[in-house]
C-alpha positions in Angstrom: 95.1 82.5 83.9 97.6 84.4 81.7 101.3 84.9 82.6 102.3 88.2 83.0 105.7 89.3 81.8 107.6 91.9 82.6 108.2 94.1 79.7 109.9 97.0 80.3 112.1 97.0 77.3 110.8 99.2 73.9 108.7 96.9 71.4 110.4 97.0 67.6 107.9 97.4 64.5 109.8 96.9 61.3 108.1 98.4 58.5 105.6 101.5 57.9 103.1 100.3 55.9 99.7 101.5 56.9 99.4 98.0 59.6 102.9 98.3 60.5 102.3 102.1 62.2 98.8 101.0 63.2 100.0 98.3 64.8 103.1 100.5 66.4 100.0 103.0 67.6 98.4 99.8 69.5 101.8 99.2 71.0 102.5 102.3 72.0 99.2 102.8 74.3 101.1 100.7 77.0 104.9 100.3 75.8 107.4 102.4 74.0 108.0 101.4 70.1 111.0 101.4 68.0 109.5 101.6 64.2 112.3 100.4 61.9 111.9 103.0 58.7 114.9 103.2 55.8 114.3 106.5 54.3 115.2 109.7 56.3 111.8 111.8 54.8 109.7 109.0 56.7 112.0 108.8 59.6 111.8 113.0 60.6 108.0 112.4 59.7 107.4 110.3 62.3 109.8 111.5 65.1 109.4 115.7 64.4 105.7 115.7 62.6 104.3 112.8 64.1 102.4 111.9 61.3 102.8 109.0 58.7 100.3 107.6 56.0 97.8 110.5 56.6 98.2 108.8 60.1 99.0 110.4 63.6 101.7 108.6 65.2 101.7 108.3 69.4 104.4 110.0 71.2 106.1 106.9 72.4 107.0 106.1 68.9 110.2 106.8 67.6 111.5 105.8 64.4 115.1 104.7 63.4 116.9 103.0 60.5 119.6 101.8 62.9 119.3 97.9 63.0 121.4 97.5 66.0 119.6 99.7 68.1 116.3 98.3 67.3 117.9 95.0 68.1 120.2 95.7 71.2 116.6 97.5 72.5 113.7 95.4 71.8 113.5 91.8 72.9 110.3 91.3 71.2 110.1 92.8 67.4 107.1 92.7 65.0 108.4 92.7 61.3 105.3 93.5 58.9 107.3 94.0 55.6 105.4 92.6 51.9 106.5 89.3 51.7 108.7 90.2 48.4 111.3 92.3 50.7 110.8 90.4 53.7 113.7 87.6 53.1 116.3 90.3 52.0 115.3 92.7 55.6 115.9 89.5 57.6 118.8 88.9 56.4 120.1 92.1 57.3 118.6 91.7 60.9 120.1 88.4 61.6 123.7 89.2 62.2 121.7 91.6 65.5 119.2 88.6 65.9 119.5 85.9 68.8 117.9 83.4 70.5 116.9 85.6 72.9 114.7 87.7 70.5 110.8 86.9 69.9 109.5 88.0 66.2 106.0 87.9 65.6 105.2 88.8 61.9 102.1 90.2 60.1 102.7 89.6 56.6 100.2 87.5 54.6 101.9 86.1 51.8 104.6 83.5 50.6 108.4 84.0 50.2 109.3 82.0 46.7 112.7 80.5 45.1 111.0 80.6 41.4 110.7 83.6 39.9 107.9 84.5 39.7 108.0 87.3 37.0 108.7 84.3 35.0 106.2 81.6 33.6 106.2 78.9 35.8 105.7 74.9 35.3 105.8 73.7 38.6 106.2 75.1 41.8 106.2 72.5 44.3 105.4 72.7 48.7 109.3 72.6 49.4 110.0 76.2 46.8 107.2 78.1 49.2 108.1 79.7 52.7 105.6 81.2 55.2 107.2 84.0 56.7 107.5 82.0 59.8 110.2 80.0 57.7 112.1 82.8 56.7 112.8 83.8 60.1 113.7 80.4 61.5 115.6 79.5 58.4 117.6 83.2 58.0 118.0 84.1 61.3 118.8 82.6 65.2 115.6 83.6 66.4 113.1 80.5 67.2 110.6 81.5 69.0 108.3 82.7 66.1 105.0 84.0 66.1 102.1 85.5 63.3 99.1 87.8 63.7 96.2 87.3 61.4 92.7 88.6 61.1 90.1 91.1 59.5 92.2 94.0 60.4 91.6 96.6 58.1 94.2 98.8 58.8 92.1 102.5 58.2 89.7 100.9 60.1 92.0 100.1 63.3 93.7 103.8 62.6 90.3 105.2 63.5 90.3 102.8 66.5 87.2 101.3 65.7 87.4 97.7 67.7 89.0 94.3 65.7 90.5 91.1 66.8 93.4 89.0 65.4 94.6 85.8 65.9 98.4 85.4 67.6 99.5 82.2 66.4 103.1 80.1 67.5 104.1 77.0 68.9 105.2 78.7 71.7 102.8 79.3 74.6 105.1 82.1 75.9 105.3 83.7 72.6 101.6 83.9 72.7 101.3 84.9 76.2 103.4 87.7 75.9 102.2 89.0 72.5 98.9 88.9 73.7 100.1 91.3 76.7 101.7 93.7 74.1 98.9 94.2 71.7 95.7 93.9 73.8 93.4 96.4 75.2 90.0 97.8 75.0 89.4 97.6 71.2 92.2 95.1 70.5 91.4 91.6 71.1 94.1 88.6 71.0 92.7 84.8 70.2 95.8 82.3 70.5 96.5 79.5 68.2 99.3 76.9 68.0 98.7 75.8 64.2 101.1 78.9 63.2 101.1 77.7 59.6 97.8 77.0 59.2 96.7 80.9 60.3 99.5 81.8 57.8 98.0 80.0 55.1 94.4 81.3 56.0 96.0 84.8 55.7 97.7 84.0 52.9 94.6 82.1 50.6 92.1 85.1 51.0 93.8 87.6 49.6 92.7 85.8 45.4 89.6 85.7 46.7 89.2 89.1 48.0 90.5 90.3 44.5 87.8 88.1 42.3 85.0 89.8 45.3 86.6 93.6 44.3 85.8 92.6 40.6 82.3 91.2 40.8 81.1 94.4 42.9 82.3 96.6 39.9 81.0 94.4 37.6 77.7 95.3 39.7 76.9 91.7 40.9 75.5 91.5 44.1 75.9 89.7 47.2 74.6 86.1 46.3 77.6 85.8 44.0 79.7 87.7 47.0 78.4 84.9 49.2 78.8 82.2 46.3 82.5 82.9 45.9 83.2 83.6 50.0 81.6 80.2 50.6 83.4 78.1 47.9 86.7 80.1 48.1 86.7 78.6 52.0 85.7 75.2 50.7 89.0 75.5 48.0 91.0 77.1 50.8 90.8 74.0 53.2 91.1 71.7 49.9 94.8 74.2 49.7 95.4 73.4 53.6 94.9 69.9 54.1 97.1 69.1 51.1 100.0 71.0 52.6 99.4 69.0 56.3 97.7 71.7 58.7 94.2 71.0 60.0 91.4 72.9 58.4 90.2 74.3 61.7 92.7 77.3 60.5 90.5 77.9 58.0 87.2 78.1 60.2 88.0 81.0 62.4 88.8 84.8 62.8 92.1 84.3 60.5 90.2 82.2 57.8 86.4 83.2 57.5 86.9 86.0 59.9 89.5 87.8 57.2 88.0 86.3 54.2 84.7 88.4 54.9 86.0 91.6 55.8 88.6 91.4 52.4 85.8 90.7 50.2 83.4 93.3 51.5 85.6 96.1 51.6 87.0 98.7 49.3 90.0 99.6 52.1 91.3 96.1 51.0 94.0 96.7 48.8 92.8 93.2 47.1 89.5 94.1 46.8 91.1 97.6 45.2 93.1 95.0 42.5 90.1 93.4 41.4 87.6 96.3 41.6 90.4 98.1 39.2 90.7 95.4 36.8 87.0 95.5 35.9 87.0 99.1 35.8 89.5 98.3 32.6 92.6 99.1 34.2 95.7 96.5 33.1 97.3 95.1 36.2 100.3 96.9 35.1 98.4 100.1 35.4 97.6 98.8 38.9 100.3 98.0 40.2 102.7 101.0 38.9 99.8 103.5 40.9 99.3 101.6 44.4 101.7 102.8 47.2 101.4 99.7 49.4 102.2 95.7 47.9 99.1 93.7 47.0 100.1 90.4 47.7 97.2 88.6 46.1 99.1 89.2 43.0 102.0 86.5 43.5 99.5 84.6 45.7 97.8 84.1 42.2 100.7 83.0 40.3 101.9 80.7 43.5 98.7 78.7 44.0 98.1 78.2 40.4 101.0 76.7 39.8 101.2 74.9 43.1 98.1 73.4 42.5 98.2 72.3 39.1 101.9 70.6 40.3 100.2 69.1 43.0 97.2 68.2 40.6 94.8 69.6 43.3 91.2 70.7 42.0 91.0 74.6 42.8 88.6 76.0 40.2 88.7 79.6 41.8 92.2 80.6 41.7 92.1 78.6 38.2 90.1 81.3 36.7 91.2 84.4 38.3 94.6 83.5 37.1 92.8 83.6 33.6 91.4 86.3 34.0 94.8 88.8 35.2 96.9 86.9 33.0 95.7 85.0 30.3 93.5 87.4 28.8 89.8 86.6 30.0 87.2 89.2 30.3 86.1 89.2 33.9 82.3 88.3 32.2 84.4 84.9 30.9 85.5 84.6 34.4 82.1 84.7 35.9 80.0 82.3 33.2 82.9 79.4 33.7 82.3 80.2 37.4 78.6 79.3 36.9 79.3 76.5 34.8 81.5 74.8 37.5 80.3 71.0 37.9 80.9 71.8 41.8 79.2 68.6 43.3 78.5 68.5 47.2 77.7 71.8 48.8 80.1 71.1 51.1 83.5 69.0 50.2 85.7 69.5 52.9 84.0 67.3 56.3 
């Protein structure tokens, strides 16, 4: 039986990305929401117009860019910032952070000390953070937590149903998260392998941006299929070689998300890719979307992880070829074919 918590106190959201005020409209069905917002245009948005993101935002939300209010108010706090900004937002929290505090973030990507704007030799497992890591390494706060899954967040906006996985070594972090976000169309799986549902997260998003470029190519689902089913074969190869059990990989936050990414144009990886063989430059791309893409560093980072680690990852190899070493997409897809893959399955 779950424990039930009392939870009177307002739940903080930091961020307004389309899943951050999705996520604060779930919240809000049962609990009052503090949504953390820096400019004052998106701030009178949500609290006078109650709108945000072509999105209608619940009338227990209120928004605020006052950090110790958010903090001094909410016990439990759900930062969903792109993983490029999420370090440098922490950092401002912390001095407001305790050990009292619960963060449970929904950002799927890595927090990196190389640059990654530069070209990179090596990249090794001790110059990547999960965003799990950046929160127990910035801030007081230890009892961490991540949500992961197909959540597409248009999708959830409509309130069409979806499920997530909650993952921390903390029961209680899990138990009371779960009370927070569930309800009717909302459903909460625990985990305790936080890092492994990070990386899950983290690993689909190259794959959803080769799936977005095979669809405009007009290939159809056998090579959808073909690259879903070996991209979850190289992302356990990717797991088990940074130490978390490739269970992870086989659930809602692994397959589940791997799917719904690669079979959907409200994917803003699938977008990237779809772009790219439409003959936009990733440049182009990236100057023109409004939200971060974080398959794009996910690229770089696994690449170069990879070939430091000398692990055999064929996929990511050739995407990276293809957004940044000048391969036509049509390359990409004939060395895809020509792959001496072995077993159909590698990872049992």
């Amino acid at each position: 039986m779950k424990n039930q918590y009392n939870i009177k106190k307002p739940v903080g959201i930091l961020g307004v990305g389309s899943f951050g005020t999705v996520l604060a409209n779930i919240i809000a069905e049962k609990h009052s929401v503090i949504l953390y917002a820096r400019k004052k245009e998106t701030i009178d948005n949500i609290n006078i117009n109650k709108i945000h993101r072509q999105i209608s935002i619940h009338q227990n939300i209120k928004a605020s860019n006052d950090i110790s209010e958010i903090t001094a108010n909410c016990d439990v706090i759900f930062p969903v910032i792109p993983s490029y900004a999420f370090r440098e937002v922490i950092r401002q929290f912390s001095p407001y952070l305790t050990a009292n505090h619960i963060l449970i973030h929904g950002t799927k990507g890595f927090d990196v000390k190389a640059d990654l704007s530069k070209s990179l030799n090596q990249i090794l497992p001790r110059d990547i953070f999960t965003m799990s890591e950046v929160i127990v390494d910035e801030t007081a706060v230890h009892r961490v937590g991540c949500i992961s899954g197909p959540n597409l967040a248009k999708e959830i906006a409509q309130k069409q149903p979806a499920g997530t996985v909650l993952a921390s070594k903390f029961q209680e972090v899990i138990d009371i998260g779960r009370q927070i976000l569930e309800n009717d169309r909302f459903q909460v799986y625990g985990s305790s392998d936080i890092k492994g549902i990070e990386l899950a997260g983290i690993f689909k998003n190259y794959m959803a941006i080769a799936a977005g470029a095979s669809v405009a190519l007009g290939y159809g689902e056998n090579v959808k299929a073909l690259l879903i089913t070996k991209g979850i074969s190289e992302m356990i190869t990717l797991g088990t070689s940074l130490g978390v059990n490739p269970k992870a990989f086989l659930g809602l936050a692994g397959i589940g998300d791997l799917v719904a990414t690669c079979s959907s144009p409200l994917s803003r990886n699938f977008t990237v890719g779809h772009r790219l063989a439409m003959g936009e430059t990733l440049e182009q791309i990236q100057a023109t979307m409004t939200e971060a893409a974080e398959g794009i560093n996910t690229v770089k980072v696994i690449k170069n992880l990879s070939d430091t680690l000398k692990i055999t990852t064929p996929l990511v190899q050739i995407i990276y070829k293809v957004m940044y070493e000048g391969y036509s997409l049509d390359q990409g897809i004939k060395l895809l074919m020509r792959l001496n893959v072995g077993k159909d399955v590698e990872f049992y």
